[in-house]
Backbone as a ProteinNet text record, in pm:
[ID]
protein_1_A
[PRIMARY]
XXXXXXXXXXXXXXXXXXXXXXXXXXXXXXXXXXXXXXXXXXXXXXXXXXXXXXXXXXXXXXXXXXXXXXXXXXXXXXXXXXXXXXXXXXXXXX
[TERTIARY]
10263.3	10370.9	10494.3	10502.2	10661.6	10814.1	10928.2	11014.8	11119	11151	11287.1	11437.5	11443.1	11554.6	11693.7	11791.3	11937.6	12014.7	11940	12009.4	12083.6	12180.6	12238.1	12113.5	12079.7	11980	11827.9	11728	11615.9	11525.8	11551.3	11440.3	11514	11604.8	11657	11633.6	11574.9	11592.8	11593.5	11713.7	11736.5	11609.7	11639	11495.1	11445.7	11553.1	11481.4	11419.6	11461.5	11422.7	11272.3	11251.4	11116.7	11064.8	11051.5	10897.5	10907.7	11020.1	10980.2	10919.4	10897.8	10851.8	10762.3	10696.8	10673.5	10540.9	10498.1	10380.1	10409.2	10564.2	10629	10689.7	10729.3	10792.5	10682.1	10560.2	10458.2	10426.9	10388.6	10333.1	10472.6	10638.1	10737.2	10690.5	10655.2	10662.1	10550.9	10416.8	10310.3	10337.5	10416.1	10499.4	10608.6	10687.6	10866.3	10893.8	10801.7	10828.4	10901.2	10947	10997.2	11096.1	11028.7	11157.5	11220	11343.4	11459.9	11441.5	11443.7	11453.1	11594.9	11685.3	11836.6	11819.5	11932.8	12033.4	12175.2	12240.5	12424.5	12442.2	12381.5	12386.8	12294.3	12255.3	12147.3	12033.4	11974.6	11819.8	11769.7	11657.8	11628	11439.5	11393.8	11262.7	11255.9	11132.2	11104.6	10961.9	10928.6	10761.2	10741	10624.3	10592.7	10449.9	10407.2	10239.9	10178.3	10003.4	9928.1	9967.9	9922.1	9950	10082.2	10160.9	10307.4	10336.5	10265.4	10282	10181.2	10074	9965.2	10006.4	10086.2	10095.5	10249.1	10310.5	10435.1	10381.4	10289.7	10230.9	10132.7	10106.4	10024	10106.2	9988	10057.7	10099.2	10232.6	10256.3	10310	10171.1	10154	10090.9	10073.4	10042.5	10161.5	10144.7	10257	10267.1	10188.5	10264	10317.1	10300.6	10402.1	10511.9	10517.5	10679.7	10745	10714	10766.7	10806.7	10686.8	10735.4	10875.9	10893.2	10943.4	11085.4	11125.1	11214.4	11383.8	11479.6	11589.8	11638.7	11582.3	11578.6	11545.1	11409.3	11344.5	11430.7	11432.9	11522	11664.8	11687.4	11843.2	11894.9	11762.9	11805.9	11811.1	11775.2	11809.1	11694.8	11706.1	11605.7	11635.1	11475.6	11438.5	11410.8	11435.2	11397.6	11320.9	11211	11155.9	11220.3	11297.1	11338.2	11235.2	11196.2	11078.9	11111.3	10971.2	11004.2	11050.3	11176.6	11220.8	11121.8	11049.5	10976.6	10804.8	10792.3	10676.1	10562.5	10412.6	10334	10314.9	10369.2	10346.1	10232.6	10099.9	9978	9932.9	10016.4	10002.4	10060.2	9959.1	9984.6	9906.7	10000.9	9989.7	9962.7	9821.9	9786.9	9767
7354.1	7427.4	7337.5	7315.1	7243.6	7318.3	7250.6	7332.1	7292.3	7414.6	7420.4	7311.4	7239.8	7118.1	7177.9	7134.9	7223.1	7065.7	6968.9	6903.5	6892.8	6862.7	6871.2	6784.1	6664.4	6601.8	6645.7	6720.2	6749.4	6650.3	6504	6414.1	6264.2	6275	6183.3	6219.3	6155.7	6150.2	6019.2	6051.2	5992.4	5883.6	5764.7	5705.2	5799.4	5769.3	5887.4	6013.3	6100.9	6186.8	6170.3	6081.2	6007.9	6007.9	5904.6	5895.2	5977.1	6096.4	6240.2	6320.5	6306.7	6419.7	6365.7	6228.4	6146.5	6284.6	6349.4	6390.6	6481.4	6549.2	6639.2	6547.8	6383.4	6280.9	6293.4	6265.5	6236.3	6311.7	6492.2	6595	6642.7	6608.2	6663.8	6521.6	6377.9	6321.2	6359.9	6412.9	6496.6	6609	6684.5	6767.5	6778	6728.2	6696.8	6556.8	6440.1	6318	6253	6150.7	6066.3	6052	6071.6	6069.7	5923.4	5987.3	5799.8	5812.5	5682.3	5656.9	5592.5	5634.4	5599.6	5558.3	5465.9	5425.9	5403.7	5517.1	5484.4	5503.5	5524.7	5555.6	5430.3	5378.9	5191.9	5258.1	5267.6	5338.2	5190.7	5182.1	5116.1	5128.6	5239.3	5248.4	5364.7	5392.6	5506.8	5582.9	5692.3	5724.4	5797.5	5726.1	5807.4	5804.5	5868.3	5925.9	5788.1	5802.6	5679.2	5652.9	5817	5774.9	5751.5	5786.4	5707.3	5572.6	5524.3	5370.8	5308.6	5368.3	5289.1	5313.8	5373.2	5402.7	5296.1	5248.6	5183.4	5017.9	5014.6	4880.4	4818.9	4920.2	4903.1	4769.3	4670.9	4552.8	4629	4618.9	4677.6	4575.7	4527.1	4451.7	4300.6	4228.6	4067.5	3978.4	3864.3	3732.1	3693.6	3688.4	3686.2	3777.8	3907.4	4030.3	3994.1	3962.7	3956.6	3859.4	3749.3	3645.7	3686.7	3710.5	3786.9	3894.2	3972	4078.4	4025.5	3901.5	3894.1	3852.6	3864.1	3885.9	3750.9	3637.4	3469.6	3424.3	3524.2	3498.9	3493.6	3393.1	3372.1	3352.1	3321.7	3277.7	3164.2	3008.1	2951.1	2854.1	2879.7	2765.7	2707.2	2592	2493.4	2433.4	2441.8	2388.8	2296	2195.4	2042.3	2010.1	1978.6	1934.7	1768.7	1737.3	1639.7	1517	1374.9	1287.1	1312.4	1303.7	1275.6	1140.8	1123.9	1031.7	921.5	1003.7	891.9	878.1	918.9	869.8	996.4	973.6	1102.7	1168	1275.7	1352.5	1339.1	1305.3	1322.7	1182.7	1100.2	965.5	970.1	948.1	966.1	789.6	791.6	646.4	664.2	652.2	664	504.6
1806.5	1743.5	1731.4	1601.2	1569.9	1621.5	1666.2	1724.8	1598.4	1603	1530.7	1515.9	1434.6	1527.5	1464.4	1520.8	1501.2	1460.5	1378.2	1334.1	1167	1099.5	1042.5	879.7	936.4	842	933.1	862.7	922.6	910.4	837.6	842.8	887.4	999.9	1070.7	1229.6	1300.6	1429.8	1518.1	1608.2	1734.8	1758.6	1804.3	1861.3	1993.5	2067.6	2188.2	2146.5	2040.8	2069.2	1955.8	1895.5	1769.6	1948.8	2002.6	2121.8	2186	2261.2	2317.8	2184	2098.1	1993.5	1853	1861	1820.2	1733	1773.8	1694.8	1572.2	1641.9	1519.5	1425.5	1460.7	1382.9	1246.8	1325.3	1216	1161.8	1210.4	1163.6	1038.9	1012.6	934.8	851.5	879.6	731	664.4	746.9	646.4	564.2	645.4	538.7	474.8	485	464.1	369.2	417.3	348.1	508.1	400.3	471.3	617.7	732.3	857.8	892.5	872.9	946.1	1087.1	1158	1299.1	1265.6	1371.2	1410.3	1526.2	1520.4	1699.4	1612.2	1707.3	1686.2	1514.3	1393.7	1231.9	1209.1	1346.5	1210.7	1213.7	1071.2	1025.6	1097.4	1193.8	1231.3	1147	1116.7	1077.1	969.8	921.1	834.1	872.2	922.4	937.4	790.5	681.7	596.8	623.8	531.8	539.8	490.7	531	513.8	287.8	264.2	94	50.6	84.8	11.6	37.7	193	167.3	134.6	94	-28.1	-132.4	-194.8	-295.3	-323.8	-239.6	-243.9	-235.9	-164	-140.6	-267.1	-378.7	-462.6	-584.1	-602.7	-714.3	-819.7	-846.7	-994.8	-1106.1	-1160.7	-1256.2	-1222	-1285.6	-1268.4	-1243.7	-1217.7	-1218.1	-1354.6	-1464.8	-1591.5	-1618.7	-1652.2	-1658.3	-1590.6	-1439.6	-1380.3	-1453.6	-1478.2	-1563.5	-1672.1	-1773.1	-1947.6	-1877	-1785.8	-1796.2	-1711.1	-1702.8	-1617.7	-1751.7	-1641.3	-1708.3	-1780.8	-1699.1	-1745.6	-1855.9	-1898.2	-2035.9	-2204.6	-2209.5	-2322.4	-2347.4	-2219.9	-2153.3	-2197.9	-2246	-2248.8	-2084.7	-1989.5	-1908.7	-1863.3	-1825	-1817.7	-1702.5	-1684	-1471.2	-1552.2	-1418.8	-1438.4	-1315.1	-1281.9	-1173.6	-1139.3	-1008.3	-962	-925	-988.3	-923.3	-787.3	-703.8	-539.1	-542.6	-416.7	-441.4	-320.3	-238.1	-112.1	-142.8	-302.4	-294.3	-325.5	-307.5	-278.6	-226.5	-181	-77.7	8.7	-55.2	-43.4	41.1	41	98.8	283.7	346.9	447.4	545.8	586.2	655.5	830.7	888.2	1006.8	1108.7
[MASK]
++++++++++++++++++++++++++++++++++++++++++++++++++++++++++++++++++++++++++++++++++++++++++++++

């Protein structure tokens, strides 16, 4: 049985009181969404459900898409790769 909390934000709790109550932490982000872990106002963590952070962790899109889609494209500026100045990297002297 979940207890009633008399706090002002219902999906923020106390660290102390997240590991005294750690199962209602998890059982309100199954239903509620997302709970903050605090110390003193620093969000120190977030408990969400297994599907919202697969679903947040999911690739959205390819590495050419991020490129085509970036704000640089057609700006005009130009990378210059610098010669190494000590040689081949790949050269290793034992």
């Amino acid at each position: 049985m979940m207890a009633i909390r008399k706090e002002r934000n219902p999906s923020t709790w106390s660290v102390v009181e997240a590991k005294a109550r750690l199962d209602d932490v998890i059982g309100e982000s199954d239903t509620s969404g997302p709970q903050k872990l605090v110390r003193n106002t620093d969000e120190l963590a977030v408990v969400v459900p297994p599907d919202d952070w697969g679903r947040d962790q999911r690739r959205k899109g390819t590495l050419a898409e991020f490129f085509h889609n970036s704000p640089l494209r057609g700006s005009g500026i130009i990378l210059e790769r610098h010669p190494d100045t000590i040689g081949d990297p790949r050269d290793i002297d034992f």
